[in-house]
N, C-alpha and C positions, 0 to 999 in steps of 0.2 A: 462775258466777264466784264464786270465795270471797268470804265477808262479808269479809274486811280490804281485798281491793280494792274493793268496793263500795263502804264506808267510805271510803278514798283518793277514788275519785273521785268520791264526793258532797260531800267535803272539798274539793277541789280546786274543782268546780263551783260550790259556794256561796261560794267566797274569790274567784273570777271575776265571781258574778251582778250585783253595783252595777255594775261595768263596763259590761256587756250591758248592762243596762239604760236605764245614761246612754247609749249608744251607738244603742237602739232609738228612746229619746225626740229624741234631736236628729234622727237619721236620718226619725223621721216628721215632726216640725215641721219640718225646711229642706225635706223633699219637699213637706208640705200648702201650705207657704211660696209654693212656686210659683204656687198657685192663685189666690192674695190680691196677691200683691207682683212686681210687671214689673221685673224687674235685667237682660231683654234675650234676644234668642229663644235661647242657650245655657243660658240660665235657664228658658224656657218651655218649650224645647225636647228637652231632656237631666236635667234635674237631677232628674226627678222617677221617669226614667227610671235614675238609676242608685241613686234611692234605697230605692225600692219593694221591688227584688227584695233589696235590702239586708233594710229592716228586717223584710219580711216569711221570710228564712231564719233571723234571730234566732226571733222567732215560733214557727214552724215546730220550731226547735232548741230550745226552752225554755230558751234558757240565761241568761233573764232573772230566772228564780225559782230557788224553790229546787231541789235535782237529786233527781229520782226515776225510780225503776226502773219502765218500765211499757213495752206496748207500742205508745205512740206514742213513747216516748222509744229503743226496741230499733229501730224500724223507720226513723227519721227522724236514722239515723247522719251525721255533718256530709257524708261522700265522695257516699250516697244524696239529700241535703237538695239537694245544690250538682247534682248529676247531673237531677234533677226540676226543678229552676229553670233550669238552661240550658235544657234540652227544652221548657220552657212559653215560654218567650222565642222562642226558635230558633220553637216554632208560632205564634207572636203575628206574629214579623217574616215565616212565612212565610205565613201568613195576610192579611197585607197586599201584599205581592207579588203573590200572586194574587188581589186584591182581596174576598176572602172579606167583608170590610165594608167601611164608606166608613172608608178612615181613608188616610194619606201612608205608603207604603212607603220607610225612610229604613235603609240600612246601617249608617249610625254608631248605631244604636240599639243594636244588637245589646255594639256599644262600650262604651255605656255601661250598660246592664245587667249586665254582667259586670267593669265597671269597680272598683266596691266590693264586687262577691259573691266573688269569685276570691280579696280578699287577706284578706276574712270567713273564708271556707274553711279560709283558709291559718291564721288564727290559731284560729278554732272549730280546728282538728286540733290544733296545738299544744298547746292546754290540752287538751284532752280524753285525751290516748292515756296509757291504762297506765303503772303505773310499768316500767323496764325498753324501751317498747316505740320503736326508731329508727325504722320502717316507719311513712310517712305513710300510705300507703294500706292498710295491713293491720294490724289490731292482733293482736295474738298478748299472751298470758299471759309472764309474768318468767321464766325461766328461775333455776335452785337458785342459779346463778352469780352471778346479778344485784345480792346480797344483801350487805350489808357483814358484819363475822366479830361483829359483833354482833348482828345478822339483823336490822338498819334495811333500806330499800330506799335508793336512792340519792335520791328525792324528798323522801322523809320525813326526810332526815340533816339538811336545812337548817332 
């Protein structure tokens, strides 16, 4: 990837990170919240469930720090992050089904894990993709086109 997109999206990433941030911090205090504080079995039942696999894809995404190129950060693209957290879910719930542990096998779990990761995803991809690039699920490079006749990008014009 050329340095000036690099640049871009480490720019972009760091004018994001306080957000993440505050978003990981409440996400694990309202989940830990559950433990300490009875608001009633949707509370005991769900909440802790849809926040875990939340704040644990920010984690995973680093997109609470600052943005760097490495590869956990190359490997643990948001479309990969969110694809490995449904599958760890999806063997959790179906691990309980076939009672692989003592635990309550419950459908609506599934619900609620993917409750808050799905629309996570959905904004981790927005901020994250290239400049130039409409494809949610594929990033691709700018195209010569994409450029304003002052050879700003269209992100960078604002």
């Amino acid at each position: 990837m050329p340095s000036e997109l690099q640049d871009h999206r480490k720019s972009r990433h760091d004018r994001h990170a306080p957000f993440w941030a505050a978003g990981l911090v409440l996400l694990c205090a309202t989940g830990l919240a559950t433990i300490w504080i009875d608001l009633g079995t949707f509370w005991k039942g769900y909440v802790l469930d849809m926040t875990g696999p939340a704040w644990n894809y920010i984690l995973f995404r680093t997109r609470f720090t600052s943005g760097s190129d490495n590869l956990w950060t190359r490997f643990f693209t948001p479309l990969r992050t969110v694809l490995i957290f449904v599958a760890v879910c999806l063997a959790i719930e179906g691990a309980q089904y076939f009672a692989l542990y003592d635990a309550t096998f419950d459908p609506w779990d599934f619900v609620a894990y993917v409750s808050i990761l799905v629309p996570l995803f959905l904004i981790d991809r927005a901020t994250y993709r290239l400049p130039g690039n409409v494809d949610i699920f594929r990033p691709r490079a700018p195209s010569a086109d994409s450029t304003f006749a002052d050879g700003e990008d269209s992100f960078d014009a604002t």
